[in-house]
N, C-alpha and C positions, 0 to 999 in steps of 0.2 A: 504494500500500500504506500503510496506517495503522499505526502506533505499536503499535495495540492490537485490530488483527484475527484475528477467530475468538476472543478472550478477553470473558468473562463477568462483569461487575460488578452487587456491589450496593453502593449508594450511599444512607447513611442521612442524614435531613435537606437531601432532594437537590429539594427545590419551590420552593427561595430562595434565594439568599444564592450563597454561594461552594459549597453541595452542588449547587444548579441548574447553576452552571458546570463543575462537573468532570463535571454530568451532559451534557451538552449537548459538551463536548471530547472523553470518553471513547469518546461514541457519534460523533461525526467522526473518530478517530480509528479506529473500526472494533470496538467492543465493542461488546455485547448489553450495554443496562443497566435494569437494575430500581431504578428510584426510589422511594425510598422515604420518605414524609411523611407524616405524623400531621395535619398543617394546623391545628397550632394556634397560639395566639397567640403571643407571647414569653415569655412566664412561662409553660407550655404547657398553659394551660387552652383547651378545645373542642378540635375537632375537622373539618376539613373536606377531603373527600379532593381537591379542585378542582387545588391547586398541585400537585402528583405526578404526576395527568392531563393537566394542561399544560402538563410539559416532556416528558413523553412525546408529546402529539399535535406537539410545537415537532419532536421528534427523525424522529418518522416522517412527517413532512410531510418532513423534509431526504432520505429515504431512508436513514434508520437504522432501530435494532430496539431498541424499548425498552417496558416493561411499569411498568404502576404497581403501589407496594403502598402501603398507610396502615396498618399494625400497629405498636402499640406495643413501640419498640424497649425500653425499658425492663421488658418485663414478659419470663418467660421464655418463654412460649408463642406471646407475637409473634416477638419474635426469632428463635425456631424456624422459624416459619411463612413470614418472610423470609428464608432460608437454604433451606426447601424447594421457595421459588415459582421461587428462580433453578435448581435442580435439575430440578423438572418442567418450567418454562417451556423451559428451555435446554440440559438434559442436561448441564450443566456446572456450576460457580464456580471461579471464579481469583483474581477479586478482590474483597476488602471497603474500600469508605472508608468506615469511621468518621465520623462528621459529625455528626449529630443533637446539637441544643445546646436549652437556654431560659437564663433569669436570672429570679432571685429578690434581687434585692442585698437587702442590710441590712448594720449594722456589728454586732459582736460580739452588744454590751450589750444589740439590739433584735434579735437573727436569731432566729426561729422554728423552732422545729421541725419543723413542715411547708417552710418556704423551705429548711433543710435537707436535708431528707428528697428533696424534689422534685427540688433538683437534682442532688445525689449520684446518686440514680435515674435521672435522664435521662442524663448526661454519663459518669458512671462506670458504673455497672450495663449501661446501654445499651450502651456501649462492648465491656464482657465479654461480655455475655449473644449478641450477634452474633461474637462472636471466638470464644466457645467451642462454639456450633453449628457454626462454619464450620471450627475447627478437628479438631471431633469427624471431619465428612465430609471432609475430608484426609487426614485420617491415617487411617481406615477404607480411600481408594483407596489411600495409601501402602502397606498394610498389606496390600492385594490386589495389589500389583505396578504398579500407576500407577506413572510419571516424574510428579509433582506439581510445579509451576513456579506456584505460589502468591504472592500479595502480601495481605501489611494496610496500609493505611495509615490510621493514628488520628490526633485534632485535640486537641490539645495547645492551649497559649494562653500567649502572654506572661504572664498575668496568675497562671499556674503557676507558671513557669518563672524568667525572668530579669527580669518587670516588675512583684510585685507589685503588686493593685489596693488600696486601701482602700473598704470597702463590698464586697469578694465575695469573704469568705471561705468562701463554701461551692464556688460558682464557682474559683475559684484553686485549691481544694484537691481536687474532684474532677480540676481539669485537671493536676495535680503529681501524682495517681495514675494518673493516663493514659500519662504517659511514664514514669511507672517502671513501669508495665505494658507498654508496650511493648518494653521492655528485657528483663524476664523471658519473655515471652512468643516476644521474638526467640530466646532462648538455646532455649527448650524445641522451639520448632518447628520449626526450623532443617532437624530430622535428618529430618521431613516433608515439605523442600522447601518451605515456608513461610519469605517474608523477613517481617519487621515492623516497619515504620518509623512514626513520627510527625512531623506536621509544627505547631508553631505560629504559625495564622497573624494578621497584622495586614492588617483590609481592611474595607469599607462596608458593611455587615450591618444588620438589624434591630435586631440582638443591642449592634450599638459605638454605631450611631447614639441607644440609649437608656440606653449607660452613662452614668454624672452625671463629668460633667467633659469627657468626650471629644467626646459628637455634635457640637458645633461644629467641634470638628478634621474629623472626619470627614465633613461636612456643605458644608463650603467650598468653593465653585463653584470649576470647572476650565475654564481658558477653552480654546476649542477651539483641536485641533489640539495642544494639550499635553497630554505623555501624564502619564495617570489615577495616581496611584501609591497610592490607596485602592481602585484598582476590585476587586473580588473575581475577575473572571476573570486577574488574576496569580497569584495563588493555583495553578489546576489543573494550569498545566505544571509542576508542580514533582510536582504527585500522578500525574500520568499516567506519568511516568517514572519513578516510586517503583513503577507499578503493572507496568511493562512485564516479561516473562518473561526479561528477559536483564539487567535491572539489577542490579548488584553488591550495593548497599547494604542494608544488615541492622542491626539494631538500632540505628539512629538519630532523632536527634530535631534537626530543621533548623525553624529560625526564619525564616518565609519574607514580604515585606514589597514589594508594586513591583517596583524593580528587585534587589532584594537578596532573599539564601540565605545562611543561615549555620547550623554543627553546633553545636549546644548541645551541653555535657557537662554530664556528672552531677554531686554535689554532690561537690567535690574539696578534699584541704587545702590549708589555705592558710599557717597556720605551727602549730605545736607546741611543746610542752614535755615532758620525760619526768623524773620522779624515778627513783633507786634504792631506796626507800622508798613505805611509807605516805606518802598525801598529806592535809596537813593545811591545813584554809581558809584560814590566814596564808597559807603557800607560794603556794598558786593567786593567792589575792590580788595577792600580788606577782609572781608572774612574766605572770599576765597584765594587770599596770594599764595596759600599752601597746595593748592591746588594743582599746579601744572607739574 
């Protein structure tokens, strides 16, 4: 018995990287999964449906059950259309992993508009516009007397959360609206039987192997027989079990890395000051000089 039998995923940006492996676990595990890849570059211009077809033909050669889709998650009509292929294909959904990423770096002074636009689009937009088709069809079975036993799980990133990058702040900032999307998202669908968890992961991607500073970390031969602590298939167990029908966890967001898991919180204080009064800019001044 698997982990994840008789449950229904779809898996966006699942032809590479660390979506390939949560696709290729999900379906050993005993899910039906719908792959989903745009097959484009890393900055995600073009187009090729090739990788999403070839982890499906990887999955039903093993004797699993998996379908490709290549719709752009980002727009709202793909994202629809990926929410209705697992419905007709499968008569079900259970599960979404959020996945689908590109990169546009640039620093402040030099970030374009479109390097904006694109990736907010891809990473955040993408990320909703699948959450809320899938949420819509939840809560419509909830609403018809389903037991709904639902999971999201969204891709969050260091580079959000607890590592800012320099050079991707549009990157970073779509991924810091991810988990606090995932946060509001847990509270509202909750009463759906919907959990919603995110996970930020660190691992060998397309994506890290071409940030500026890192690929060489990420790049650095592993001599055999020692274990990988960049591989991207450490990544999935952590999402399979986010995904599974019986798992506790709701509204969180774990920074997951190798051999290491940890729960990120949200932005918390750290110290204060309160007047009984108007505050005037000496006051502040002073009470906070200890501060920097």
């Amino acid at each position: 018995m698997g982990a994840l039998d008789g449950r229904v995923a779809v898996i966006t940006g699942a032809g590479r990287g660390i979506g390939r492996e949560h696709a290729l676990l999900f379906a050993r595990e005993g899910a039906s999964v719908v792959v989903n890849d745009l097959g484009g570059a890393n900055d995600g211009s073009g187009a090729d449906a090739g990788p999403a077809q070839e982890v499906v033909d990887e999955i039903v050669a093993a004797r699993g059950s998996a379908v490709a889709n290549t719709d752009n998650v980002a727009t709202w009509n793909g994202a629809a259309a990926l929410v209705r292929q697992a419905v007709d294909s499968y008569g079900r959904l259970d599960i979404v992993v959020n996945n689908a990423g590109i990169l546009r770096d640039g620093f402040v002074a030099s970030l374009t508009e479109q390097q904006w636009d694109d990736v907010i689009a891809v990473h955040l937009k993408g990320h909703f516009a699948v959450l809320r088709h899938a949420a819509e069809y939840w809560k419509d079975r909830s609403k018809a007397g389903e037991q709904v036993a639902a999971s999201v799980v969204n891709t969050a990133s260091a580079s959000g959360t607890f590592m800012p990058n320099a050079g991707q702040l549009n990157y970073g900032a779509a991924k810091a609206g991810i988990a606090a999307m995932t946060l509001v998202a847990a509270q509202e669908l909750e009463r759906y039987g919907v959990r919603v968890n995110a996970i930020a992961p660190i691992a060998r991607t397309r994506l890290t192997l071409a940030t500026p500073g890192m690929g060489a970390i990420f790049a650095a031969p592993v001599a055999e027989g020692e274990f990988d602590m960049f591989s991207p298939a450490n990544i999935s167990p952590l999402v399979a079990y986010l995904a599974t029908e019986k798992c506790p966890h709701n509204g969180k967001v774990f920074a997951v890395q190798g051999g290491s898991i940890q729960e990120l919180e949200t932005w918390r204080t750290t110290r204060g000051t309160d007047t009984a009064g108007p505050w005037t800019i000496d006051d502040i001044a002073e009470r906070t000089a200890d501060w920097s």
